[in-house]
C-alpha positions in Angstrom: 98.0 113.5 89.7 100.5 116.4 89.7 102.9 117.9 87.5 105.4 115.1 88.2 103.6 112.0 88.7 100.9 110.5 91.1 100.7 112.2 94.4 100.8 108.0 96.1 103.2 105.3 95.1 102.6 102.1 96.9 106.0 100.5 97.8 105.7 96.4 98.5 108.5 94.1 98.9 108.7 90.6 97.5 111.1 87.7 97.9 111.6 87.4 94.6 111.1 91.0 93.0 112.2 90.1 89.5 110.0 87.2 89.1 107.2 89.3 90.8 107.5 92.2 88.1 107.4 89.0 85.3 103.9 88.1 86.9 102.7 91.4 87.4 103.0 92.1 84.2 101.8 88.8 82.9 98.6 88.9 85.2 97.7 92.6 85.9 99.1 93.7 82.6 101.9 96.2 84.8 104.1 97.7 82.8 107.8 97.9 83.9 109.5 101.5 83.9 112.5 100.4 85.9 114.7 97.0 86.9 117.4 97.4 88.8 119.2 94.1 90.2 122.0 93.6 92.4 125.3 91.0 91.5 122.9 88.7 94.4 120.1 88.7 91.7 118.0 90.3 94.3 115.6 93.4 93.0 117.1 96.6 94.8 114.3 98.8 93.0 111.8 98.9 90.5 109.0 100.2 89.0 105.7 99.5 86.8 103.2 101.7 85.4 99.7 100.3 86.7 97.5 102.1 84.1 97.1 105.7 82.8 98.8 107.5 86.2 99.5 104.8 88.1 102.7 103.6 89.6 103.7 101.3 91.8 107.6 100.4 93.2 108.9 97.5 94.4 112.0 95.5 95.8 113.4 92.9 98.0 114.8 94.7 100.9 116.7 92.0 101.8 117.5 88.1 101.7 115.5 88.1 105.5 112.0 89.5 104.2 109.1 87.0 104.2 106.2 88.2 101.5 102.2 87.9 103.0 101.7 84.5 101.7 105.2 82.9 103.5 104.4 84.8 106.6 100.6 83.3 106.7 102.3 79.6 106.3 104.0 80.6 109.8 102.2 82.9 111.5 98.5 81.5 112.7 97.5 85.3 113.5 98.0 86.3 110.0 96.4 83.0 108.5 93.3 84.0 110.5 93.0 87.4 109.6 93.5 86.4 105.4 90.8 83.8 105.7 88.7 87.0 104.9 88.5 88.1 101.3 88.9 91.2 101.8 91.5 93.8 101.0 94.3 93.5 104.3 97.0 96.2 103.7 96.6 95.9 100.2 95.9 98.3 97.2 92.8 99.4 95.1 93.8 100.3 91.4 90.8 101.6 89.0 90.6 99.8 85.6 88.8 100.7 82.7 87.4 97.0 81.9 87.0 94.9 85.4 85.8 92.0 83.5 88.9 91.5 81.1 91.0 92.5 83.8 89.5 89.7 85.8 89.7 87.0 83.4 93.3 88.1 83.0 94.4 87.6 86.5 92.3 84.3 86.8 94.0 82.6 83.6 97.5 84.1 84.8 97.5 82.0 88.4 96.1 85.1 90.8 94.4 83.8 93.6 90.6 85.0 93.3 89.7 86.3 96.2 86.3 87.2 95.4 84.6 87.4 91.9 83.2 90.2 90.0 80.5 91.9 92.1 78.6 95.1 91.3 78.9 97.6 94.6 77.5 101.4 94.8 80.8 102.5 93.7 81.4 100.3 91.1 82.3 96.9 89.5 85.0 95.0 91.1 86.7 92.3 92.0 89.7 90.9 94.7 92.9 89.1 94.3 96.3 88.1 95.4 99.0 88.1 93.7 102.2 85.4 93.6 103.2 86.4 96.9 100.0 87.2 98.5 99.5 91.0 98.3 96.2 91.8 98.4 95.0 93.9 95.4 91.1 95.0 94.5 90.7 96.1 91.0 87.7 98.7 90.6 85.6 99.9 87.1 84.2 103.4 88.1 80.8 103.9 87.2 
């Protein structure tokens, strides 16, 4: 991290960017920084704190946008490629507890894409979230 905050910020768009901070917060324990809604409702920009340096910002770029889980209900392609559990243009966040932080997600709604597994870099697991980004949640060793 530098001087003036982490060197990468993921960006993601959701449909519904306010109700997406709500469950991020809820299920990955994201803390918002910044909410900034348009007269439409819509989230033009915000921003949560994933952890000790982490950021993330999101928004819905506009009414048009489809999030990864609408586009797989339309799109055969992409409901191919997700049958995988695996991380698809997603992000990886380090946690310092990969077993609360599971059991967090889990009881919030995330979809559980694969359960806690041991790995040579450490313990981790894979989820989606409401809209179905992909997101793999690490405990270094």
């Amino acid at each position: 991290m530098s001087e003036f905050g982490p060197e990468v910020v993921p960006m993601l768009a959701y449909e519904n960017g306010p109700a997406a901070m709500d469950w991020l917060a809820r299920a990955f324990g994201f803390v918002e920084i910044v909410r900034m809604v348009g007269p439409d409702g819509r989230l033009s920009h915000g921003e949560m704190a994933t952890g000790k340096a982490g950021l993330i910002m999101l928004a819905t770029p506009t009414p048009d946008y489809q999030s990864p889980k609408h586009h797989r209900e339309t799109c055969e392609p992409a409901a191919r490629w997700s049958k995988v559990p695996y991380i698809i243009d997603g992000v990886l966040l380090y946690v310092d507890d990969v077993d609360a932080h599971f059991e967090r997600a889990r009881t919030a709604g995330a979809t559980i894409l694969s359960g806690v597994d041991s790995g040579e870099h450490g313990k981790r697991y894979r989820a989606e979230d409401l809209e179905g980004h992909r997101w793999m949640f690490m405990e270094r060793q």
